[in-house]
C-alpha positions as CSV (number, residue, x, y, z in Angstrom):
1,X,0.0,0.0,0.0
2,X,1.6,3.2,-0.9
3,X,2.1,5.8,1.4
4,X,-0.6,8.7,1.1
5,X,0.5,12.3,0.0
6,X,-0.1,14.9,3.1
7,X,-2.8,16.8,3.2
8,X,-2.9,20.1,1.7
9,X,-2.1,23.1,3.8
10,X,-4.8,25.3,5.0
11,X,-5.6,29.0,6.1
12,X,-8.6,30.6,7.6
13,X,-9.7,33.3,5.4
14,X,-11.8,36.1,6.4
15,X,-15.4,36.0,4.3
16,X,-17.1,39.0,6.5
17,X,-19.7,37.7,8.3
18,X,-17.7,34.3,9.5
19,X,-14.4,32.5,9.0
20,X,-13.5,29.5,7.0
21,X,-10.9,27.8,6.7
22,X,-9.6,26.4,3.5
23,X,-7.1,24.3,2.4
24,X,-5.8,24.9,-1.2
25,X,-2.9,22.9,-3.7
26,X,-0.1,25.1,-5.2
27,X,-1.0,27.9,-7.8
28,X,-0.3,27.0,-11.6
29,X,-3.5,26.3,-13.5
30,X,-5.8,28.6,-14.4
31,X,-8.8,26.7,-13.8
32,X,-9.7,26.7,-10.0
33,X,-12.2,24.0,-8.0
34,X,-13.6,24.0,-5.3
35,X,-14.6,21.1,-3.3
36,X,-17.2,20.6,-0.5
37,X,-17.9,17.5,2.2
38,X,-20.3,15.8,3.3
39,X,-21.8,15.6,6.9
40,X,-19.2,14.8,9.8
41,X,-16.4,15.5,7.0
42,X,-13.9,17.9,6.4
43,X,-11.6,19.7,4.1
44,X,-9.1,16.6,4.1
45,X,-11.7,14.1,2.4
46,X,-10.8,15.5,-0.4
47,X,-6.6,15.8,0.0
48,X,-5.8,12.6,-2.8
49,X,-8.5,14.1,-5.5
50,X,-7.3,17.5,-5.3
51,X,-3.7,15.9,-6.1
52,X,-5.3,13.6,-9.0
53,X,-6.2,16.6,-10.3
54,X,-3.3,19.4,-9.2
55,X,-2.0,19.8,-13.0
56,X,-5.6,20.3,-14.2
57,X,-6.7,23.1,-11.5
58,X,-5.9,25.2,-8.7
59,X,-8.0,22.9,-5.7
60,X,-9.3,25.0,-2.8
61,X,-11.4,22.2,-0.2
62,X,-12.7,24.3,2.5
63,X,-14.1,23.1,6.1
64,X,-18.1,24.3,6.2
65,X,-19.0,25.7,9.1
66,X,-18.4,24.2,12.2
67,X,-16.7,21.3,10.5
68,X,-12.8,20.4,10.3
69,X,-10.7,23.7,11.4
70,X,-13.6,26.6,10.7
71,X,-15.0,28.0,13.8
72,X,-18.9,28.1,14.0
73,X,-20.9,30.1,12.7
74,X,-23.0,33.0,13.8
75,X,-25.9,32.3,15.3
76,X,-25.4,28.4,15.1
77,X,-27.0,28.2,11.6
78,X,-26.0,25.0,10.1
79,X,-29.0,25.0,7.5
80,X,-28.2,23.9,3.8
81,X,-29.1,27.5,2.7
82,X,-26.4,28.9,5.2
83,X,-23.9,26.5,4.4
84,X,-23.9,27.6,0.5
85,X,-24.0,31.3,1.3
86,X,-20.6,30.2,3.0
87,X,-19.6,28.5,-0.1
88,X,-20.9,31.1,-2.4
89,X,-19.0,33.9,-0.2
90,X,-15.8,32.1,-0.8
91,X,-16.2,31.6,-4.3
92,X,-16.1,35.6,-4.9
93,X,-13.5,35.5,-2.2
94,X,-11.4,33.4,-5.1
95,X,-12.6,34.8,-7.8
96,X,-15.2,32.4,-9.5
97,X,-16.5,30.8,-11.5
98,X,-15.0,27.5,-10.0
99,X,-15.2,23.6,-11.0
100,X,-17.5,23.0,-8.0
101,X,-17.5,19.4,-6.5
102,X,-19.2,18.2,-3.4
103,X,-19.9,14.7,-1.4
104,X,-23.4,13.7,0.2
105,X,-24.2,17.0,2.2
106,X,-21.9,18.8,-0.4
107,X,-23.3,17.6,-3.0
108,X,-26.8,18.9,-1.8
109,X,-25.3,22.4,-0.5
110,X,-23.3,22.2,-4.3
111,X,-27.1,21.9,-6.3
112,X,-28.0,25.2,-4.4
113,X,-25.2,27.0,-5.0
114,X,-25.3,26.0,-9.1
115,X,-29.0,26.6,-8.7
116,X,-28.8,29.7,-7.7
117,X,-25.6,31.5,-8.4
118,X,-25.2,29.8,-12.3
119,X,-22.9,32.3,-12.5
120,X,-20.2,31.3,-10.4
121,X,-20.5,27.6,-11.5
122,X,-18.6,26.4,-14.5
123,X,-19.2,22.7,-13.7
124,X,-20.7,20.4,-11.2
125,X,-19.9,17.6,-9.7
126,X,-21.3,15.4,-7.4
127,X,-20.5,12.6,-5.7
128,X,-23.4,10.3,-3.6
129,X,-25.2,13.5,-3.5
130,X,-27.8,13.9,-0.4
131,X,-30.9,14.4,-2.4
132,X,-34.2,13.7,-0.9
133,X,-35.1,9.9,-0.9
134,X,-37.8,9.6,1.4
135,X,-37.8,5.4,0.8
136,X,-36.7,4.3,4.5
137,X,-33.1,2.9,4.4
138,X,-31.2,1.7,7.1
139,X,-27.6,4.2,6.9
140,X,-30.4,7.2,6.3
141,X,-32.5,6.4,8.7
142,X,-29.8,6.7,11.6
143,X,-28.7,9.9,10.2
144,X,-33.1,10.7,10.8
145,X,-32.9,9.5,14.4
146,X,-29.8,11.5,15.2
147,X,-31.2,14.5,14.2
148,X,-34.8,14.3,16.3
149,X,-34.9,16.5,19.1
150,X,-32.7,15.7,22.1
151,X,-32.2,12.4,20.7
152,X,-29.2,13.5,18.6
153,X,-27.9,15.3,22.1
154,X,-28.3,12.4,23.9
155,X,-26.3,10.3,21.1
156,X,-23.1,12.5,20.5
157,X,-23.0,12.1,24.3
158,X,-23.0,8.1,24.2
159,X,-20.5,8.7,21.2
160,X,-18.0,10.6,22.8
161,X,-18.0,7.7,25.7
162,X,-16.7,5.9,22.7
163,X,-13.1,5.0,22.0
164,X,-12.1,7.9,18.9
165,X,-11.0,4.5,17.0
166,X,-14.0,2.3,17.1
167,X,-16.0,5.2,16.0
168,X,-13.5,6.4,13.2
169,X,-13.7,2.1,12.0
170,X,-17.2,2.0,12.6
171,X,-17.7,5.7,10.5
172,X,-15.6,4.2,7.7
173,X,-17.1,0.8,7.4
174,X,-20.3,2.0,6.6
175,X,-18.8,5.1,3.6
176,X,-16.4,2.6,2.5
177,X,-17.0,-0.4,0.1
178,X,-13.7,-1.9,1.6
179,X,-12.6,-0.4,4.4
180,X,-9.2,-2.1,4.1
181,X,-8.5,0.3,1.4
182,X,-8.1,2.9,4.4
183,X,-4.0,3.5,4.5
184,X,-3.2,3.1,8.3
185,X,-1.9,6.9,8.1
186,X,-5.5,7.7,7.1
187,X,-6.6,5.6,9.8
188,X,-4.4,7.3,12.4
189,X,-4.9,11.1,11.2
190,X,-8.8,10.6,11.1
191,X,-8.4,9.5,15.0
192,X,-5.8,12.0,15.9
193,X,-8.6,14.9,14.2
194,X,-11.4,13.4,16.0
195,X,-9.6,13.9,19.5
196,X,-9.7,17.2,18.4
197,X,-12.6,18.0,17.9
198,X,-13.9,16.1,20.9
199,X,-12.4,18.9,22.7
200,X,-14.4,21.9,21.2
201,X,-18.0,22.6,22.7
202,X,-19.3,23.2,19.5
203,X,-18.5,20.0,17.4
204,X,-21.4,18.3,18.8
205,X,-23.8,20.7,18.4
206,X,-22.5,21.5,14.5
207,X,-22.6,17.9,13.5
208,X,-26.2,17.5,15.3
209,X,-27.4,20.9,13.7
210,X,-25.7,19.7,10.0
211,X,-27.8,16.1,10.4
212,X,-31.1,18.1,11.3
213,X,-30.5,20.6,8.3
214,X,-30.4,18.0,5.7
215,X,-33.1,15.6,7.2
216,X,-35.3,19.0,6.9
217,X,-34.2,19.5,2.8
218,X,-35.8,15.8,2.8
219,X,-38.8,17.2,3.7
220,X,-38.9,20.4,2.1
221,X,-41.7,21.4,-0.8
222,X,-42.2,24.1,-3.2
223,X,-39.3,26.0,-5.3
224,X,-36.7,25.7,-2.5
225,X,-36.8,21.6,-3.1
226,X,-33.2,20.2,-3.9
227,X,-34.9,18.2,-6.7
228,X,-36.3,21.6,-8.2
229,X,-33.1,23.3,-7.8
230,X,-31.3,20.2,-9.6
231,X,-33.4,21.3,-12.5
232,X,-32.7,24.7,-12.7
233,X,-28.7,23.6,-13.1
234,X,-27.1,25.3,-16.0
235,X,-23.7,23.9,-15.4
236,X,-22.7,20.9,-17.3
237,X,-22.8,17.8,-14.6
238,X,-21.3,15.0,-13.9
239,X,-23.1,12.6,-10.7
240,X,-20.7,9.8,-9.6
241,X,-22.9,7.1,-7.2
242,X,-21.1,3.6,-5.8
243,X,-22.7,0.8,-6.5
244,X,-22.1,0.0,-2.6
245,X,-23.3,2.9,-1.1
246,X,-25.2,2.3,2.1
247,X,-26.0,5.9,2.6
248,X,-26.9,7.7,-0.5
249,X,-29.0,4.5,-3.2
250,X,-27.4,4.3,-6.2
251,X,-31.2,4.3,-7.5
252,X,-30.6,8.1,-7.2
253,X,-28.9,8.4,-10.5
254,X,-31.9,7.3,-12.6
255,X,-33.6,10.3,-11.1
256,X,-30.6,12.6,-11.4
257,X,-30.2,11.7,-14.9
258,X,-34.0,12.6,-15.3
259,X,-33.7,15.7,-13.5
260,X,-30.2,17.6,-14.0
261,X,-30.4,19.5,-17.4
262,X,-27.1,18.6,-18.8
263,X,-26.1,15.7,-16.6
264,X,-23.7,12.4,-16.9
265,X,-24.0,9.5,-15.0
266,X,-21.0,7.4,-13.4
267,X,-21.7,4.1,-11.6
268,X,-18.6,2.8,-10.0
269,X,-19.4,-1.2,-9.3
270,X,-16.4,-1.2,-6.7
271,X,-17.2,2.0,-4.7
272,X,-19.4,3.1,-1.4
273,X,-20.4,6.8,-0.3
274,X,-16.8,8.6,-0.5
275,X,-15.8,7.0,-4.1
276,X,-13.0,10.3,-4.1
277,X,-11.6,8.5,-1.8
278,X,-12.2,5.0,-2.2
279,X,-11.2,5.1,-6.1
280,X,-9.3,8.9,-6.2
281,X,-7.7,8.3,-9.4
282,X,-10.9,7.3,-11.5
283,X,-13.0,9.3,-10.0
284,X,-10.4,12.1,-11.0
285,X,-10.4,10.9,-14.3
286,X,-14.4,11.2,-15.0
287,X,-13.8,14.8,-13.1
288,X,-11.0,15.8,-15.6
289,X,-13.1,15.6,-18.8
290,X,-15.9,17.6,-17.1
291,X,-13.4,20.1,-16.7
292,X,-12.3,19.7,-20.2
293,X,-15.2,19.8,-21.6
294,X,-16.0,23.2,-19.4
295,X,-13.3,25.0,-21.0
296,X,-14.4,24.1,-24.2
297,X,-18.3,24.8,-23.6
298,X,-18.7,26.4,-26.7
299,X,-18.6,23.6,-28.5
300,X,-21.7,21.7,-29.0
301,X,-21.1,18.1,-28.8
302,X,-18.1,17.6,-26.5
303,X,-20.6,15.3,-24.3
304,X,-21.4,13.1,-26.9
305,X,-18.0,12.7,-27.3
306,X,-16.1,12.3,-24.5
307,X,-19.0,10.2,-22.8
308,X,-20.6,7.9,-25.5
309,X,-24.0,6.8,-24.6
310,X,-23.6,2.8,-24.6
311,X,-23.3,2.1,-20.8
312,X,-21.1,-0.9,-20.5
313,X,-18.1,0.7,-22.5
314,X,-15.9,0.4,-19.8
315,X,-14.6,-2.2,-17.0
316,X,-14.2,0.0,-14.2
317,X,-17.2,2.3,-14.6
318,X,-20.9,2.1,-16.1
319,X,-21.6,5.7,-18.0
320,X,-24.3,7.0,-19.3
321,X,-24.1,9.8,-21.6
């Protein structure tokens, strides 16, 4: 198993009404991306795509909110609407439009932000995206019952009675397909951060508030609806699922692929809920041709070519065009 690269280093950066902090890969290409987590995730879930994909664009990964190194917000909102206003702050921080990627809760806070600031979007991509599926599933549904009043209190506090390492093994057996693929200096920086954070007051309330924010987008009607927004997307999209994800149904892409106006679908057979990374190099792959085909938008049929429409083209991946 080769040893990992270090994660990239980070900053806090100043966005007016709250702080983020963000870590970024070395200046070069012109292109920039930005990449957001999902729930209980931070900046460094992203560390080995950002290198796949160092030569292509300038990676910025930032900690939402409350999450990773960025203090918590004002107020203690941890809604899906506040945590894009974060994102959308930074993007005019770096000068956007950006590649915008996100996992599971980033994926939903990325559809908001492309939904409603097309401007700042150049693509999208998301991986397991959190998108309302209201069909009762066993990794969802304990996301549901940590986020009903005072139970998800209660639970952090039977958590944190935990050992950091049984919860960091029991966190990655259910996001990974094979959580032996987890390099043991993964392993041991994931437990080293959650020490951390055991020590700061607000972690437990932020990861509680971030769980009840996205079981209320579930739930949500009218024009604010993830699944409305989805279809306002301008951006060309790419939607990466795992076949073995036990959080976010793969089921999901028929309805993205439905729903998303200029949308391709990837379907990793070996993959769970955090295919970036499970499978960093591929998924950077799939993520490099978006780009490509970003800075080239003007011309017309770059999807058709770059991601023909027979399904079963390839060995690794299922795509639909």
């Amino acid at each position: 198993m080769d040893v990992p690269i270090p994660h990239w280093p980070g900053e806090l950066l100043d966005l007016g009404d709250l702080a983020v902090h963000v870590r970024s890969t070395p200046d070069g290409p012109r292109e920039k991306a930005l990449f957001v987590h999902g729930l209980a995730g931070s900046a460094t879930n992203w560390t080995d795509l950002m290198g796949e994909l160092s030569g292509d664009v300038r990676g910025y990964a930032l900690d939402l909110p409350g999450a990773g190194y960025s203090p918590e917000p004002p107020g203690g909102d941890y809604s899906i609407a506040a945590h894009a206003a974060a994102v959308t702050a930074l993007v005019e921080r770096l000068g956007g439009p950006v590649h915008l990627v996100g996992n599971s809760m980033g994926g939903a806070v990325s559809v908001r932000v492309a939904a409603t600031r097309p401007d700042l979007v150049r693509t999208l991509t998301l991986i397991s995206p959190a998108l309302p599926d209201l069909l009762p599933r066993y990794g969802p549904a304990r996301v549901a019952m940590s986020a009903a009043p005072r139970i998800g209190e209660w639970a952090m506090t039977r958590l944190r009675s935990l050992p950091p390492e049984r919860r960091i093994r029991a966190t990655m057996a259910m996001c990974y397909a094979d959580s032996g693929r987890v390099h043991p200096d993964r392993l041991e920086d994931a437990v080293a951060e959650l020490r951390r954070r055991d020590e700061l007051a607000y972690a437990g309330p932020a990861l509680v508030g971030s769980a009840r924010a996205l079981v209320g987008e579930y739930f949500r009607r009218g024009e604010e609806n993830l699944w409305r927004l989805a279809a306002q997307v301008t951006a060309p999209t790419l939607v990466v699922h795992g076949r073995h994800d036990r959080l976010v149904h793969p089921r999901m892409a028929v309805r993205a692929g439905r729903t998303f106006p200029d949308v391709r679908l990837v379907l990793l057979p070996h993959a769970a809920h955090v295919a970036q990374m499970e499978y960093p190099a591929l998924v950077g792959r799939h993520v490099r041709l978006l780009i490509q085909e970003g800075a080239r938008s003007a011309m017309p049929d770059v999807a058709g070519a770059k991601y023909p429409q027979n399904p079963w083209n390839q060995e690794d991946t299922a795509i639909v065009g």
